[in-house]
N, C-alpha and C positions, 0 to 999 in steps of 0.2 A: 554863824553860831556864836559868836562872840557877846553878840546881844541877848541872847539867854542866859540868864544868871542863876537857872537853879535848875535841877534836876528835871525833865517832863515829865510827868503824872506819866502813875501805870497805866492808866487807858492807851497812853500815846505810844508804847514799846509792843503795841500789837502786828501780828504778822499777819498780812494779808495773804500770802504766795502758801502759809499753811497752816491760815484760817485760825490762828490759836495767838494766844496773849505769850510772856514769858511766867514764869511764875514767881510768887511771891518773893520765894526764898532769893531768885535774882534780882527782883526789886532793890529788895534790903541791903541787898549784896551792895549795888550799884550807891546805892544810897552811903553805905559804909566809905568805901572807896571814895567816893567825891567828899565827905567830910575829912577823910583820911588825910588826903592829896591838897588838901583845904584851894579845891578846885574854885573857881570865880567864875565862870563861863563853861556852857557849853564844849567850847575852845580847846580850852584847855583839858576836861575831860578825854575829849576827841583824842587829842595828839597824848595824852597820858598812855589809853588806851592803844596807840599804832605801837608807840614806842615798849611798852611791855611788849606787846604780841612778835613785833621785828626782834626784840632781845631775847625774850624764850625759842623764837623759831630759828635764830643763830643760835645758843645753845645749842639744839635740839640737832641742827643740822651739823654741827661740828662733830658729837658724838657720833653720831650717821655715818661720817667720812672716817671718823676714829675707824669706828668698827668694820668699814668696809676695807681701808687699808690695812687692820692687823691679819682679816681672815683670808683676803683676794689680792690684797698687795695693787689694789686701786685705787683712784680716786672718782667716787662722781662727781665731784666740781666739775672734772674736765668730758662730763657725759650729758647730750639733753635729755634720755628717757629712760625710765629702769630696766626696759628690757634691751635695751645698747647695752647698757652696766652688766647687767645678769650674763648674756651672751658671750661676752667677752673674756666674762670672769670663767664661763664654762668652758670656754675654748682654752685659759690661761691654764686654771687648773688640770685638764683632762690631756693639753700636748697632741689632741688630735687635727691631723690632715684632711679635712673634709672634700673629697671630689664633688664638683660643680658638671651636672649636665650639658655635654655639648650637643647630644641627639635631639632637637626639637620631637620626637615623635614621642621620645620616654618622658619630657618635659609634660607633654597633653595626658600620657597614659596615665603617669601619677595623678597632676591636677582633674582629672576624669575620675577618679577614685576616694578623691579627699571627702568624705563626710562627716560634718560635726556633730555634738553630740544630743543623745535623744532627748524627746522632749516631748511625755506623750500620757492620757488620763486611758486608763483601758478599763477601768470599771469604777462606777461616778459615786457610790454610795458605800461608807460599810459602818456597820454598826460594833462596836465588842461588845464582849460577853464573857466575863473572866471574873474568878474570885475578888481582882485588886477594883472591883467598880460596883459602887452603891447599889444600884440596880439590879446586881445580878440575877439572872434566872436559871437557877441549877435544871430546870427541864428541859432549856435549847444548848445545843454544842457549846463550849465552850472556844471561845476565839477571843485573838489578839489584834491590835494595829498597833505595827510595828514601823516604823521610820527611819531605815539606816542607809546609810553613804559612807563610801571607799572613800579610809583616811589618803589625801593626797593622790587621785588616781593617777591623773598625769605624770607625778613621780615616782609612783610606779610602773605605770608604762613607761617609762624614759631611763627607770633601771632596767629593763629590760635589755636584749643586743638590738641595737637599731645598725644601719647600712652605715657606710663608708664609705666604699671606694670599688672600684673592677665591676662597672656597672656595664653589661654587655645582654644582647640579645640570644635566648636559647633558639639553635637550631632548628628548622622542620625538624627531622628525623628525632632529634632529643625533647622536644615538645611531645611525641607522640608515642616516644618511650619512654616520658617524665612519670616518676613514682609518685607517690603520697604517701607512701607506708612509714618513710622515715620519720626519726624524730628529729624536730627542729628549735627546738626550745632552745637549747646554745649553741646550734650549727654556726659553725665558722661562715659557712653561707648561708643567705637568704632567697627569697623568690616573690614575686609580687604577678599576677597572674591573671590574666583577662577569660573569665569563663564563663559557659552557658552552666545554671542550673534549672534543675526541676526541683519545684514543690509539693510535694504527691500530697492527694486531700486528705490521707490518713494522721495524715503529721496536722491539718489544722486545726481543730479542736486544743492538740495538745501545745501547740506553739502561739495559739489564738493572743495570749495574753503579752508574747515577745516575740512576735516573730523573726528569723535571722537575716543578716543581710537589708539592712536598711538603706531605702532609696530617697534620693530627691526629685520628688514627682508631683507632678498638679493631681489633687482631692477632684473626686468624681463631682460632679453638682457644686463648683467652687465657682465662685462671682468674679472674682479676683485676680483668677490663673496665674497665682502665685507662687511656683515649687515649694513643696515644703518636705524636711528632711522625716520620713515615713516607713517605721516597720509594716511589713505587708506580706502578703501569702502568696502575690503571685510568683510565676517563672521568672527568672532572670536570664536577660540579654548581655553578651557582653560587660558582663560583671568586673570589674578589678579589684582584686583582694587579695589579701597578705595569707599565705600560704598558711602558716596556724591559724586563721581564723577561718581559712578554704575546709582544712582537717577539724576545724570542732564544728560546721555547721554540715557535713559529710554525715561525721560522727552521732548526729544528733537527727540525721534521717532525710536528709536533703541530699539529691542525686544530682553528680556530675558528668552532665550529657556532651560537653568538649569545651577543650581548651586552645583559644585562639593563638595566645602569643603569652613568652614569661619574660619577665626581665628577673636575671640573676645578678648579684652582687655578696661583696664580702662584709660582714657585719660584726661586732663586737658590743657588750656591753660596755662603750667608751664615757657615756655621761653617768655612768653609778656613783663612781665618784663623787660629782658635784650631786647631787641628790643626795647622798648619804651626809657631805659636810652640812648641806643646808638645812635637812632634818635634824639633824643631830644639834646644831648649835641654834635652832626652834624649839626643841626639848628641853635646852638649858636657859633659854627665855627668861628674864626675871618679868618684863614688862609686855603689855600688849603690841606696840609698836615693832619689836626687835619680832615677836610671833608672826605678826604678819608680814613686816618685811621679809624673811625667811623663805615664807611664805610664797610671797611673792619673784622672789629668787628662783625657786623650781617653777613656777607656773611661764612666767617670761620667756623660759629660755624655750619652753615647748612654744611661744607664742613668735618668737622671729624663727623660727622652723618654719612657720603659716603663716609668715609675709608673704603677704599676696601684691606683687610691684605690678601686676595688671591695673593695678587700681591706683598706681600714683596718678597725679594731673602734671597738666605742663599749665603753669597759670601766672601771667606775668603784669604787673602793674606798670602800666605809663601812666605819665604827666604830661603828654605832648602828641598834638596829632600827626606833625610832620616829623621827619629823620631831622634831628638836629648833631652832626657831625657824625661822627660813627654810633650817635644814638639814635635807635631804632624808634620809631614812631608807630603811633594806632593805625593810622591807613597801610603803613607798607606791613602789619601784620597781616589785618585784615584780609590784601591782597594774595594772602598764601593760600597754596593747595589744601595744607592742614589745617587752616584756620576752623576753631569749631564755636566757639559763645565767644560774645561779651558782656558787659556789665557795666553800665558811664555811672560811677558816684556821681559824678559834677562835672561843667562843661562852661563854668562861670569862667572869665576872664583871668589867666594866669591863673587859676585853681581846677586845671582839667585833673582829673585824676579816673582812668577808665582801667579795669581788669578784663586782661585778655586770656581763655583756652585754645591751647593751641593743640590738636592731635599728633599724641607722639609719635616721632617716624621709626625711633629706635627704641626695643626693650630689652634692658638688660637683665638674663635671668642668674641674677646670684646668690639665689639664696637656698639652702637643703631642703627644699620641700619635701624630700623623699624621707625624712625624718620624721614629720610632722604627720607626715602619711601613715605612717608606721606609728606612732604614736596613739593619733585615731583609732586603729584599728585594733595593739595589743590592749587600748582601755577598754574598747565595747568587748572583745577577750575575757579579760579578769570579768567585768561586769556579767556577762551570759557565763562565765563557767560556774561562778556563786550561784545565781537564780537556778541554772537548770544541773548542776551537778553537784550541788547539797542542798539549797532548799527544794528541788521537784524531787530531788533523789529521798530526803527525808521524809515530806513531807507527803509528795506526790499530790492528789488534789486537793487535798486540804491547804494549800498554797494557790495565795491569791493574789496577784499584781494589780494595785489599783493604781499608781501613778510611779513614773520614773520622771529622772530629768539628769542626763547626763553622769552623774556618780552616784545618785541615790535611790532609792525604792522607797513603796510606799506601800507595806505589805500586809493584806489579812491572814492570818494563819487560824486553823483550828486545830488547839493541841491547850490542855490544859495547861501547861504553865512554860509558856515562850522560854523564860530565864531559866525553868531548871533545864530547858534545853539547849541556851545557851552555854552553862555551864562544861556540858559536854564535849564540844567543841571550841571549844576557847582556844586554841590557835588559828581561828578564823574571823577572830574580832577583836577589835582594838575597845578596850573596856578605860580606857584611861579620864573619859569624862564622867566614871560614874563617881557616886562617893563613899567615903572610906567604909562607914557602915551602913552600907544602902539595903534596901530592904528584901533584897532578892537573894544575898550575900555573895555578889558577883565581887571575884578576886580584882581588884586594881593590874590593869597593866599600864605600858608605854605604850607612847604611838606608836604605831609598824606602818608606812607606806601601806597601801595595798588592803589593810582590813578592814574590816565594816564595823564601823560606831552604830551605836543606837543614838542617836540625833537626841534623845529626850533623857538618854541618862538610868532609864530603867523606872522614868516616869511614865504613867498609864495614859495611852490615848483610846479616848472617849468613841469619837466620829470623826470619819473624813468625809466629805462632798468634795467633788472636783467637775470641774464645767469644761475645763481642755486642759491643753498646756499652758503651764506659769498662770492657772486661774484654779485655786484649790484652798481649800480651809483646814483646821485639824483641831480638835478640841480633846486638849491635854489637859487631863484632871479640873476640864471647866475653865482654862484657861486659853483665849482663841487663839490662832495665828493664821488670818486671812493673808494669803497672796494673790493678786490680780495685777496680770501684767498692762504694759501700760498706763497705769493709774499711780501717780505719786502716793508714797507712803500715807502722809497726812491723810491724803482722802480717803485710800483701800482700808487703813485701820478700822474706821468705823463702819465699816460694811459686816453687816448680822450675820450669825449661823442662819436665819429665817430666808434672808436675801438668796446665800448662796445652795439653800436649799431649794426656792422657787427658780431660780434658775438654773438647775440642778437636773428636777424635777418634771418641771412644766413648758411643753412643748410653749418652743419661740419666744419666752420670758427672757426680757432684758433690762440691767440692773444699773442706772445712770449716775453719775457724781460728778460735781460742776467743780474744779476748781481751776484757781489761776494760777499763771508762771508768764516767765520773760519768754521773746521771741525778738531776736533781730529781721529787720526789714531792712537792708543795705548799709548794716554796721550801725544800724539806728533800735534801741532798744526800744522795746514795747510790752504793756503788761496784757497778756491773755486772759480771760475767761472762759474756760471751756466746759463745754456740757458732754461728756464722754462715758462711751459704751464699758462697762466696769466688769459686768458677768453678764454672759450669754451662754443658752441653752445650747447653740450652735456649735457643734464642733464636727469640722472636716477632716480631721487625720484618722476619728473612726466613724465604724457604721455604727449609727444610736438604735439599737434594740426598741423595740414597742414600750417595754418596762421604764425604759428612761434612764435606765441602771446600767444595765448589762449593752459592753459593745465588741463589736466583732473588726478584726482588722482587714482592710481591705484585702481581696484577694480572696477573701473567704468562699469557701463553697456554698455555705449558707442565704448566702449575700443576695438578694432578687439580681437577675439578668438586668434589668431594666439600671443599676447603679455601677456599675462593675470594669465599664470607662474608664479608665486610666490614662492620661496621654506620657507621652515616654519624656524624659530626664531630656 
């Protein structure tokens, strides 16, 4: 670089990995700065550049450690990931004793029970229809699409009472004298619950759009046979689930035909605490950075709850094929019972360097999974008590579920004006992203855990199209926001409302985008080009109606016989 003495022309600062140039304004920028620095070379620009970025990102990081020893009394210098830091910090502040699992049977019963969160398009098209949009037609219904997501859910489910400790098996006889009638919402105990239900077909119309009790099961007609986490209608076998969410899907018309086995334990809301400091001093945020790390504070700590140590490796590098003194060599791994892959980078003369997997003989389970359990469970909780016991309660069928994804909905309502309904019920939503005089005249609040944002602020959406999960579009006052999983931003960006409406639409239409990125081939970089499947008609978590529009959730009575296969979890 030394031998370049002047800036490289803007053509040369193009990015190939996403297909676009920089822009002007950084051009100039760049240009400024190398006159500035009265750079000579390339060179020197180079190391100009490290050297500022190493000097702001010390900065940056010093503050980091500031703020995390005034408020936690830690340091992450001495952490290598933020949810070590988060965990620790939650364990520090909170002073609780957490009981570790010695029963392998309650170990499987839990991890039997863990399901993440949903991810799912249940009706692919919807139009509005409301005074706040050009086109309106005052002769058809008036309707809204609405886009809200539970501020923080995880942290509100994790202020909730999660388990502790005196985790013990209920009796035969108290299994089969076990109630349901009590309330549990702050019971000093808890129960977690292996059950048969029924789905009676009167309930599926009205549950069609969320059904309760969601499974990870293989899609009828899947190529794949690849589990995928699935609201659905049928019966449930051997179910495990958290006693309040046993009581609100009972309550909602779902029969409990027996109860195999309970695990009881003692529970408290012990991490509110850490959820309330780490919202609270995210609300006092001056900067983006401190919001998100916040942020990321409450989300971490629910994420080493669901360390899953099933899945560490035993994976060991040598340099040498034979034992050289009490150093273990390639062959005498090799020769083990557990031995399971290798890998030879090199084999050159004095540059052996081979990676060995070896099958672990021992697993150590230390981690509260039964938190994370429980965690799961009170978020799809809060998430179905919103849906079906105030918007189906208000709304009744003029509420429409056209896509969820874990904290958020994606909802048609028909009622003339959404906001002054919202107004109404304003201790049910967090209004803090709207603005001061917004046009609805929706009061400002704070954030609350637990309430539902409007994502757009009390700006008007247009049209949604959605083709499945994490493949859906939304045109907000004429402005897009294409999602397509899989597909790097750069390229999904320019994917049309027209695209995702033909593959929306039109039976077996699929919508391709070529770009490139890095791929290692044994720690050797390589640039890809790839031609990849962007939107597809296809979606197997539900059944696609003739219309193209309307779908039905597996399980459904409606469903032809000939689809209706399932194969079990």
């Amino acid at each position: 670089m030394d031998k370049e003495t002047r800036l490289p022309s803007y053509n040369e600062f193009y990015d190939q990995l996403r297909d676009s140039n920089i822009s002007e304004i950084d051009y100039t920028r760049a240009h400024e700065v190398w006159n500035l620095f009265e750079c000579k070379n390339l060179g020197e620009y180079s190391d100009l550049y490290l050297k500022s970025d190493v000097l702001l990102l010390t900065d940056i990081y010093e503050n980091f450690r500031e703020i995390c020893l005034n408020i936690y009394g830690l340091d992450p210098a001495q952490y290598l990931t933020a949810p070590g830091l988060a965990w620790d910090a939650a364990l520090k502040l909170t002073g609780v004793e957490l009981e570790l699992f010695t029963d392998v049977d309650m170990i499987h019963f839990i991890k039997k029970g863990i399901r993440g969160g949903i991810s799912m398009c249940s009706k692919r098209q919807a139009i509005a229809n409301n005074i706040f949009i050009p086109n309106y037609d005052a002769n058809k219904p008036s309707s809204f699409i609405i886009y809200i997501d539970a501020t923080n859910l995880y942290g509100a489910s994790m202020s909730e009472v999660m388990p502790i400790k005196n985790f013990e098996w209920l009796l035969v006889e108290d299994v089969e004298s076990f109630s349901l009638n009590k309330n549990y919402v702050n019971s000093e105990i808890g129960y977690i619950l292996e059950v048969d239900l029924e789905y009676p077909q009167v309930l599926h119309d009205l549950h069609n759009d969320l059904p309760f009790c969601v499974e990870s099961i293989i899609p009828p007609n899947s190529k794949t046979k690849i589990k995928k986490l699935i609201p659905n209608l049928r019966n449930k076998e051997k179910y495990v689930i958290h006693i309040r969410n046993l009581q609100q899907a009972i309550a909602n018309g779902l029969i409990l035909t027996k109860i195999y086995r309970i695990l009881k334990f003692k529970q408290s809301a012990w991490l509110k605490p850490c959820i309330d400091l780490n919202t609270q001093m995210r609300n006092k945020s001056k900067n983006k950075f401190e919001k998100d790390f916040f942020k990321l504070m409450n989300n971490s700590v629910f994420g080493k709850t669901m360390e899953n140590v099933d899945k560490r490796v035993d994976v060991r590098l040598l340099t040498h094929w034979k034992n050289i003194g009490k150093k273990v060599g390639v062959e005498a791994l090799v020769s083990k019972p557990n031995f399971k892959n290798c890998l030879v980078f090199s084999n050159l003369k004095n540059q052996t360097l081979v990676a060995i997997q070896m099958d672990r003989l021992n697993i150590e389970y230390n981690k509260p999974i039964y938190v994370g359990f429980c965690v799961l469970e009170i978020s799809k909780l809060i998430m179905y008590n919103f849906y079906y016991n105030h918007l189906k309660v208000k709304y009744g069928d003029r509420v429409c579920l056209l896509y969820t994804d874990t904290d958020s909905f994606i909802l048609e309502v028909q009622t003339n004006n959404f906001y002054s309904d919202m107004k109404q019920d304003l201790d049910k939503f967090d209004t803090s992203n709207f603005t001061l005089n917004n046009t609805h005249q929706i009061p400002i609040s704070s954030s609350v855990v637990g309430r539902m944002k409007d994502e757009y602020g009390g700006r008007i959406l247009w049209e949604f199209l959605g083709t499945g999960s994490k493949a859906y579009i939304v045109n907000c006052e004429g402005e897009l926001t294409p999602k397509a999983k899989g597909v790097p931003y750069h390229a999904s960006k320019n994917l049309t409302i027209d695209e995702y409406r033909k593959a929306t639409l039109i039976h077996g239409e699929k919508i391709y985008r070529k770009f490139s990125g890095f791929r290692s081939y044994l720690h050797t970089i390589y640039t890809e080009l790839k031609n990849k499947v962007a939107l597809s008609f296809f979606d197997d978590k539900r059944f696609l109606c003739n219309n193209s529009v309307s779908t039905l959730a597996w399980g459904h009575k409606d469903i032809p016989n000939k689809c209706i296969n399932i194969e079990e979890t």
